[in-house]
PDB file as gemmi writes it, atoms N, CA and C in Angstrom:
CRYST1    1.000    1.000    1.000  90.00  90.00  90.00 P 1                      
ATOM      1  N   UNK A   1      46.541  96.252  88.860  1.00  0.00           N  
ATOM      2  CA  UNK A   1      46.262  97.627  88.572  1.00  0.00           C  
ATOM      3  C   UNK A   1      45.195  98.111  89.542  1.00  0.00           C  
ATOM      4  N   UNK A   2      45.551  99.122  90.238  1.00  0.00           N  
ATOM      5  CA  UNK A   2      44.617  99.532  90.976  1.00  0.00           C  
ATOM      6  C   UNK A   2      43.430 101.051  90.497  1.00  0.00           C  
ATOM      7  N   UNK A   3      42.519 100.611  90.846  1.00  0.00           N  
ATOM      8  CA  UNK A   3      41.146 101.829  89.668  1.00  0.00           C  
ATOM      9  C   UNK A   3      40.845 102.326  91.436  1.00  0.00           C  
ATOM     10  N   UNK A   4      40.338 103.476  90.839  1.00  0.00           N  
ATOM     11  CA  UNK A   4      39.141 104.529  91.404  1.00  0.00           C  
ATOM     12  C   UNK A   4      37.954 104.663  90.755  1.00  0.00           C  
ATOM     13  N   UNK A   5      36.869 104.698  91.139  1.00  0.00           N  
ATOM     14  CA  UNK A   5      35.953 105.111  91.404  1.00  0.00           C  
ATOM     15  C   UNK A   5      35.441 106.323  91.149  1.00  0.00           C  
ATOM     16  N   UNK A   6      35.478 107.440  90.518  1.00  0.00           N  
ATOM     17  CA  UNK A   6      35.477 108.909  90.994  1.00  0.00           C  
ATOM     18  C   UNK A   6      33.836 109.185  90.286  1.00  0.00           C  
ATOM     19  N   UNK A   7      33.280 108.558  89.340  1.00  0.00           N  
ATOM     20  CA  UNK A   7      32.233 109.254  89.119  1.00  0.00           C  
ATOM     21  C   UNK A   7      31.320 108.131  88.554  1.00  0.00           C  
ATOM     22  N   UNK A   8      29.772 108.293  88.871  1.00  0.00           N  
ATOM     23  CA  UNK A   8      29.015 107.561  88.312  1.00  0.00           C  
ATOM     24  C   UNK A   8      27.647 108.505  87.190  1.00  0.00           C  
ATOM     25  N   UNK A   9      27.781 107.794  86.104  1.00  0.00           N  
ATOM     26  CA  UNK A   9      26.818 108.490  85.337  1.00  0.00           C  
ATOM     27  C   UNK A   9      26.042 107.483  84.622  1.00  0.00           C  
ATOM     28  N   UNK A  10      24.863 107.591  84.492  1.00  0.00           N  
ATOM     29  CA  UNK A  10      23.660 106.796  83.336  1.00  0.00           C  
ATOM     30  C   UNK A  10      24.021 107.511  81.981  1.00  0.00           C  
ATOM     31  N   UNK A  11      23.923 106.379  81.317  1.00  0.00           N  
ATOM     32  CA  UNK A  11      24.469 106.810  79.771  1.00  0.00           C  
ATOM     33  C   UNK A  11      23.364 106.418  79.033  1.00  0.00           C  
ATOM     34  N   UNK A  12      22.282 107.362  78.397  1.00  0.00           N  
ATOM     35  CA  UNK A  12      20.898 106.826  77.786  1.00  0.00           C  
ATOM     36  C   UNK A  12      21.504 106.793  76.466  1.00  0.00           C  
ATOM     37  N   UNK A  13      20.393 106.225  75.425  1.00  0.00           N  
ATOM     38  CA  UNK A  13      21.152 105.685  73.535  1.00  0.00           C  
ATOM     39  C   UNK A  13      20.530 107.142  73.287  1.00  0.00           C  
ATOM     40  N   UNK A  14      21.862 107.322  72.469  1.00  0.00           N  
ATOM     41  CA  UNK A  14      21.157 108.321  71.626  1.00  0.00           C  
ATOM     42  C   UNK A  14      19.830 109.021  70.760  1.00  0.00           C  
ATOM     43  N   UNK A  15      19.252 108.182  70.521  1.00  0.00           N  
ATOM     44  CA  UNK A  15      17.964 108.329  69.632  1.00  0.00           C  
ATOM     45  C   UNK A  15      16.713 107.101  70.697  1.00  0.00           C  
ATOM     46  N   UNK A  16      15.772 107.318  70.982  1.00  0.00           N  
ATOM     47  CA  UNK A  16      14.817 106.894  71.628  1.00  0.00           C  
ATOM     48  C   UNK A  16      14.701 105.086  70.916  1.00  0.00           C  
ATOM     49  N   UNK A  17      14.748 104.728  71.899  1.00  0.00           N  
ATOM     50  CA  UNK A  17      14.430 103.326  71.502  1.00  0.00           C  
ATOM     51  C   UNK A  17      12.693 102.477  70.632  1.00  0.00           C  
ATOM     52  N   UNK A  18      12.773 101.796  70.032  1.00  0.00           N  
ATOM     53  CA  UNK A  18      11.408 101.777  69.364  1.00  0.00           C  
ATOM     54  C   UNK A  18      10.650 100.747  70.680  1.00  0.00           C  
ATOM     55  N   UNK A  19       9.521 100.808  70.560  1.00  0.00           N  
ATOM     56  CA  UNK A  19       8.387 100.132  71.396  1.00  0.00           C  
ATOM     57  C   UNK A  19       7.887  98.878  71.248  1.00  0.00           C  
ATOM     58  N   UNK A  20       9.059  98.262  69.771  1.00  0.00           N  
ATOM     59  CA  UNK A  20       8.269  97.083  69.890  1.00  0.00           C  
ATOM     60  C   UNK A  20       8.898  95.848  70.340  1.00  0.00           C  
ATOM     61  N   UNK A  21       8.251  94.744  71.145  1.00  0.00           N  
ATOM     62  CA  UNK A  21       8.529  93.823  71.899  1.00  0.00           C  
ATOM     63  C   UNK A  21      10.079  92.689  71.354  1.00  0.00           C  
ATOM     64  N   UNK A  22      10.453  92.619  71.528  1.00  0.00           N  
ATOM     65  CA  UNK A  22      11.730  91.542  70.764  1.00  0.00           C  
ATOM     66  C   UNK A  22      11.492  90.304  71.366  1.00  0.00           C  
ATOM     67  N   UNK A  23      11.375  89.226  70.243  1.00  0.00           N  
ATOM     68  CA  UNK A  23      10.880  87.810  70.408  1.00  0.00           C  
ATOM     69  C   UNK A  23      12.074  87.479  70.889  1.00  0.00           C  
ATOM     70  N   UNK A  24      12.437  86.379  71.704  1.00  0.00           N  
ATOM     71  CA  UNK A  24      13.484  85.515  72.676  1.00  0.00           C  
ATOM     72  C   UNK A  24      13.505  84.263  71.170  1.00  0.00           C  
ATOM     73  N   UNK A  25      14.871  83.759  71.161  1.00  0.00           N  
ATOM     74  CA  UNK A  25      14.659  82.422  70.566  1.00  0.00           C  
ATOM     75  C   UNK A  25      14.821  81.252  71.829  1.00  0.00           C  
ATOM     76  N   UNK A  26      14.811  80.347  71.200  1.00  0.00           N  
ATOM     77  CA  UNK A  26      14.362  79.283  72.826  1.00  0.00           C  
ATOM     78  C   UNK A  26      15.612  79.243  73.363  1.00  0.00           C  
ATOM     79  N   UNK A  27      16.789  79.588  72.273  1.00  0.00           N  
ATOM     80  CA  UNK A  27      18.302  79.518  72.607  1.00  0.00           C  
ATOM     81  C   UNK A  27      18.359  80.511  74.258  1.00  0.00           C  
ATOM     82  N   UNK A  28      17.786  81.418  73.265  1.00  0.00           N  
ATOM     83  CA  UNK A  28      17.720  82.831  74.730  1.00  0.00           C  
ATOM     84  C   UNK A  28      17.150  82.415  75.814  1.00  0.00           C  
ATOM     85  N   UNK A  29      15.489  81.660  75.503  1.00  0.00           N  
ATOM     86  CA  UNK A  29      14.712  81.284  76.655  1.00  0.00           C  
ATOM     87  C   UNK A  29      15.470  80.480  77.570  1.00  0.00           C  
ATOM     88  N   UNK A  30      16.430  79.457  76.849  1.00  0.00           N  
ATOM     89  CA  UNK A  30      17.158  78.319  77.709  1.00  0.00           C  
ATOM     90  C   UNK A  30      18.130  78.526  78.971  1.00  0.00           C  
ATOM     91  N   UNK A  31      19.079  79.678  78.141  1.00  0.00           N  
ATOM     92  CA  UNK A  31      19.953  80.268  78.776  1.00  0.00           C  
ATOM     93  C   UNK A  31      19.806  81.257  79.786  1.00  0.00           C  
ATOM     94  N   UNK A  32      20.541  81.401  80.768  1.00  0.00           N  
ATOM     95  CA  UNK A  32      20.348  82.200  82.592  1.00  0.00           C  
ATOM     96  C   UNK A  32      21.506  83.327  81.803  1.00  0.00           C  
ATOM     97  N   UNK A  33      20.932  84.803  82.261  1.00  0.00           N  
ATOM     98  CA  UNK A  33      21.575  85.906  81.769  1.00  0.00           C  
ATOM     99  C   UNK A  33      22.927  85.686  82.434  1.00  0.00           C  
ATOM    100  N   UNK A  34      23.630  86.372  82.164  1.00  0.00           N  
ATOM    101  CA  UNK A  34      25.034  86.043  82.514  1.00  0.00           C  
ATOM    102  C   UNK A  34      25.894  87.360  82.043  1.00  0.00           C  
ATOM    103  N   UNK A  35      26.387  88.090  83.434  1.00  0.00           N  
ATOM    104  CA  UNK A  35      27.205  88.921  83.741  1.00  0.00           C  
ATOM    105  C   UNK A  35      28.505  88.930  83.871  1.00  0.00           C  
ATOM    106  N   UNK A  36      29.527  89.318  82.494  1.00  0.00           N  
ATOM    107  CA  UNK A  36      30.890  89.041  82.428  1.00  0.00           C  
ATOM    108  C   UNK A  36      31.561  90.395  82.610  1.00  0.00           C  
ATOM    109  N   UNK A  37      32.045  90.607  83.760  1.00  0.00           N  
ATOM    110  CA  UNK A  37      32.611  91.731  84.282  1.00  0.00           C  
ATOM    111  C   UNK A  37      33.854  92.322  83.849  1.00  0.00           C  
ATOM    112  N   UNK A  38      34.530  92.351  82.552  1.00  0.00           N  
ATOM    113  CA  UNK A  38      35.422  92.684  82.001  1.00  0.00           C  
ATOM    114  C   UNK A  38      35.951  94.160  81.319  1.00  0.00           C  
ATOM    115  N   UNK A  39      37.239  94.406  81.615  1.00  0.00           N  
ATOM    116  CA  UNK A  39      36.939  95.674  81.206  1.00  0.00           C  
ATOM    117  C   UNK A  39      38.338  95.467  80.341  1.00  0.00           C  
ATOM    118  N   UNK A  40      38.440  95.964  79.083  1.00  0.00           N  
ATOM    119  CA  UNK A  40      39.702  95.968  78.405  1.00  0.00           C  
ATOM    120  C   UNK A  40      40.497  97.028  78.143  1.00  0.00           C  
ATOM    121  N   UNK A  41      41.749  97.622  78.667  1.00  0.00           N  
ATOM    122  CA  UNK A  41      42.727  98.592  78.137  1.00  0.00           C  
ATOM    123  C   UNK A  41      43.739  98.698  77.656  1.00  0.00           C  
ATOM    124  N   UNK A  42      43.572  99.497  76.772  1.00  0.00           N  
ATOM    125  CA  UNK A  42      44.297 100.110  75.720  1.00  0.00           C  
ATOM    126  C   UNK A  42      45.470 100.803  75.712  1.00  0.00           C  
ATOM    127  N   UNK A  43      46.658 100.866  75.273  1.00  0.00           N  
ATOM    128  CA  UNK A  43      47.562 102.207  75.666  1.00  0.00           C  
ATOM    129  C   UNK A  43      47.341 103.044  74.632  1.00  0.00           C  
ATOM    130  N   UNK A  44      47.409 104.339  74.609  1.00  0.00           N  
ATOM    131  CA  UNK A  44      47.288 105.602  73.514  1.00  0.00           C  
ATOM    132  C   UNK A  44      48.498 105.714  72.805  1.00  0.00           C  
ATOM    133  N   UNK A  45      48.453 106.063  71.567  1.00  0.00           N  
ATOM    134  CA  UNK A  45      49.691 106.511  70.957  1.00  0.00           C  
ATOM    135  C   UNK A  45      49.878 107.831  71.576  1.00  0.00           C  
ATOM    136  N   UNK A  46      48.655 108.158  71.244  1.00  0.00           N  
ATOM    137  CA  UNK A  46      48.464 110.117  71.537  1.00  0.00           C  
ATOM    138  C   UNK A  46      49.040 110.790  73.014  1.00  0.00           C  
ATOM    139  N   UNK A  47      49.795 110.945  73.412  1.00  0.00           N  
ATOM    140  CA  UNK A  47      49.773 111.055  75.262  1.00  0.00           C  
ATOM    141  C   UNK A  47      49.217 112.477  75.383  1.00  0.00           C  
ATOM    142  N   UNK A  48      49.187 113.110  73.985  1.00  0.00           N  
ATOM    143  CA  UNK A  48      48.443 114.925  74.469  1.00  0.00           C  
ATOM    144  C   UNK A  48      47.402 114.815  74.251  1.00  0.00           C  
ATOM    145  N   UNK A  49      46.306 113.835  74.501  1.00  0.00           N  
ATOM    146  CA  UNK A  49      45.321 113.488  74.590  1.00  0.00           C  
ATOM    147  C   UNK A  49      44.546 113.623  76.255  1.00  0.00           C  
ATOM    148  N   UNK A  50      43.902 114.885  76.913  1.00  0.00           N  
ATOM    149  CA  UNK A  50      43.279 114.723  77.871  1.00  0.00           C  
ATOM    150  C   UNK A  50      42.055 113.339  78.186  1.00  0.00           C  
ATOM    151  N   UNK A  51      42.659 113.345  79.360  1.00  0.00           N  
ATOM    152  CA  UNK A  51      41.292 112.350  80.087  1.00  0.00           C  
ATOM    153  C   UNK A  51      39.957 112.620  80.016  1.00  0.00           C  
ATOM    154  N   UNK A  52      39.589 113.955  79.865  1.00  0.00           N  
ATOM    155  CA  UNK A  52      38.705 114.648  79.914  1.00  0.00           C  
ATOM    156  C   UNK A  52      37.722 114.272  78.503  1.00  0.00           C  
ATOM    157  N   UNK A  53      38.722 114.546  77.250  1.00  0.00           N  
ATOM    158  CA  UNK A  53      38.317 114.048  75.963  1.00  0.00           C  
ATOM    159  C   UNK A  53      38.033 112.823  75.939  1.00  0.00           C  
ATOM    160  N   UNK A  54      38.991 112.021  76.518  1.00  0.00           N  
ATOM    161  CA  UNK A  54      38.535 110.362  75.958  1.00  0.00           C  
ATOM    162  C   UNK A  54      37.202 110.207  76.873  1.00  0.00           C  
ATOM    163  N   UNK A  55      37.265 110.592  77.660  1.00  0.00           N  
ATOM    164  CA  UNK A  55      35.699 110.456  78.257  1.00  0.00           C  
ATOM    165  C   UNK A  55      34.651 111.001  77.710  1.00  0.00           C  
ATOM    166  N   UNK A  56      34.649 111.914  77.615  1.00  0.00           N  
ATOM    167  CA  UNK A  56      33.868 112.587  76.277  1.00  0.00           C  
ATOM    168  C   UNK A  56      33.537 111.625  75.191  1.00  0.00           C  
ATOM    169  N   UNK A  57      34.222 111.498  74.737  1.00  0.00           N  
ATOM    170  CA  UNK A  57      34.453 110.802  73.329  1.00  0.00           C  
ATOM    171  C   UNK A  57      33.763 109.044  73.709  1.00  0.00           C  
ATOM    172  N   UNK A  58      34.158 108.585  75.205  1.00  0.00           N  
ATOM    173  CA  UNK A  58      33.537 106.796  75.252  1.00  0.00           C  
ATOM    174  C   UNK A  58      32.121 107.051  75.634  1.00  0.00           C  
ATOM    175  N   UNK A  59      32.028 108.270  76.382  1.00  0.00           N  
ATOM    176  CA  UNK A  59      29.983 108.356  76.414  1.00  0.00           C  
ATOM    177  C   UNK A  59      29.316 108.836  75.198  1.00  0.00           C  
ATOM    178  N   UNK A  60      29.728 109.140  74.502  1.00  0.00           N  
ATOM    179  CA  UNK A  60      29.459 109.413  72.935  1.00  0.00           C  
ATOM    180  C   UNK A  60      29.196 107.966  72.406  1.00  0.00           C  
ATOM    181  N   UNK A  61      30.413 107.233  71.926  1.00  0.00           N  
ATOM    182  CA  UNK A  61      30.364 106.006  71.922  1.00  0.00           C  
ATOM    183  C   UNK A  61      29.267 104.911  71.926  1.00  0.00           C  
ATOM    184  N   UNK A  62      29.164 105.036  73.583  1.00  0.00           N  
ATOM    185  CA  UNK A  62      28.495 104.192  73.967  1.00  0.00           C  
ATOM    186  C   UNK A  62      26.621 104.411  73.868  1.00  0.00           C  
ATOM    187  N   UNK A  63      26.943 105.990  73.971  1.00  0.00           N  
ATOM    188  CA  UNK A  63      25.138 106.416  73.414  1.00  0.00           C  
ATOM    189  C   UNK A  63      25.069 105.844  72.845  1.00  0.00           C  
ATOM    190  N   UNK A  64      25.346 106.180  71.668  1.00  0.00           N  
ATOM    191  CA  UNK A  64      25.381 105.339  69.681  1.00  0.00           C  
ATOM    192  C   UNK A  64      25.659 104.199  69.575  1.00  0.00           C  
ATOM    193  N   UNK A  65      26.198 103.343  70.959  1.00  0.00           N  
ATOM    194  CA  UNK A  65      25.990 101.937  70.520  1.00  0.00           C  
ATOM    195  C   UNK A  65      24.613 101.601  71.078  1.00  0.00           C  
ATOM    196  N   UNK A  66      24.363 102.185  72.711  1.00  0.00           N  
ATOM    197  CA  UNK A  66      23.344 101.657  72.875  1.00  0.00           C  
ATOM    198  C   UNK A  66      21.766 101.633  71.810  1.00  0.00           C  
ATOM    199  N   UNK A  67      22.021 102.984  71.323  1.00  0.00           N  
ATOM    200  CA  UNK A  67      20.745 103.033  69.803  1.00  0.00           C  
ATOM    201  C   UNK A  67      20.564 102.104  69.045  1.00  0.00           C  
ATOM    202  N   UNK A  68      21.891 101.271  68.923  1.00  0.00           N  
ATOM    203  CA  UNK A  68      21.702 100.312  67.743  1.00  0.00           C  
ATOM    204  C   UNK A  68      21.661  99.072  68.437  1.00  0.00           C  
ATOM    205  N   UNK A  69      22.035  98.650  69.788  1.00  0.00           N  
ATOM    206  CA  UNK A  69      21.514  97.433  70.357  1.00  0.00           C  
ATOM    207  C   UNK A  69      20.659  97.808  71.510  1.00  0.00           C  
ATOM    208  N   UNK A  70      19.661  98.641  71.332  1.00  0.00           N  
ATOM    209  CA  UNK A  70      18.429  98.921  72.202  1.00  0.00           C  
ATOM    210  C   UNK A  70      18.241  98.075  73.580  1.00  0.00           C  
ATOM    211  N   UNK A  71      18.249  96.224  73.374  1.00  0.00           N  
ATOM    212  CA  UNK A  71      17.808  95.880  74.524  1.00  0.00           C  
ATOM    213  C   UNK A  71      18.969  95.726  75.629  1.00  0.00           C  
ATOM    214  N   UNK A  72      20.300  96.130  75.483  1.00  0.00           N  
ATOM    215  CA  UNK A  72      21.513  96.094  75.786  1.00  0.00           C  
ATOM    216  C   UNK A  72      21.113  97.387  76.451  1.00  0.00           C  
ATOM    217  N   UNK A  73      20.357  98.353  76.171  1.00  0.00           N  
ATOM    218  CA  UNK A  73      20.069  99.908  76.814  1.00  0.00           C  
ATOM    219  C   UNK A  73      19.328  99.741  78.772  1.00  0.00           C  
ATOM    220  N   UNK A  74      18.671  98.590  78.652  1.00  0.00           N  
ATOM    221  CA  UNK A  74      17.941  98.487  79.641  1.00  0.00           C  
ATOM    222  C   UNK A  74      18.241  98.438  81.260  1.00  0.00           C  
ATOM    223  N   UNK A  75      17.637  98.981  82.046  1.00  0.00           N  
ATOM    224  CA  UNK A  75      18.445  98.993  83.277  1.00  0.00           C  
ATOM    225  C   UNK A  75      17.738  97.635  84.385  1.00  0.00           C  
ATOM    226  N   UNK A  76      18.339  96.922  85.054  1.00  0.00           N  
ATOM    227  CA  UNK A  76      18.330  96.144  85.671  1.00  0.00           C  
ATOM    228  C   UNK A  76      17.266  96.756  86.988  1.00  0.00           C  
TER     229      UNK A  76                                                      
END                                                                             
């Protein structure tokens, strides 16, 4: 399958992240971060469904996930 490229955007969490520090367990300390480059797709039932919307709709998404896994929010 061949992708494009067409747009890049920062997606911040919805609601401000809290300030306080998150303890590592040694499990975490042990382990080297690790970047799994996967992307999974879906087919639509809907086909009168614009591109425009589902994009809409996955940065929505992904705000509201990043809120609830905060350190997953962080930029490299």
């Amino acid at each position: 399958m061949k992708m494009e490229e067409v747009e890049r955007e920062v997606i911040k969490p919805a609601t401000p992240s809290t300030n306080d520090r998150l303890q590592l367990s040694l499990l975490d300390l042990m382990n080297s971060p690790a970047n799994v480059p996967v992307i999974f797709f879906y087919e639509t039932d809907d086909e009168d469904v614009a591109p425009e919307i589902i994009s809409v709709k996955l940065k929505s998404s992904l705000s509201q996930t990043l809120s609830r896994f905060y350190p997953l929010a962080g930029r490299r």
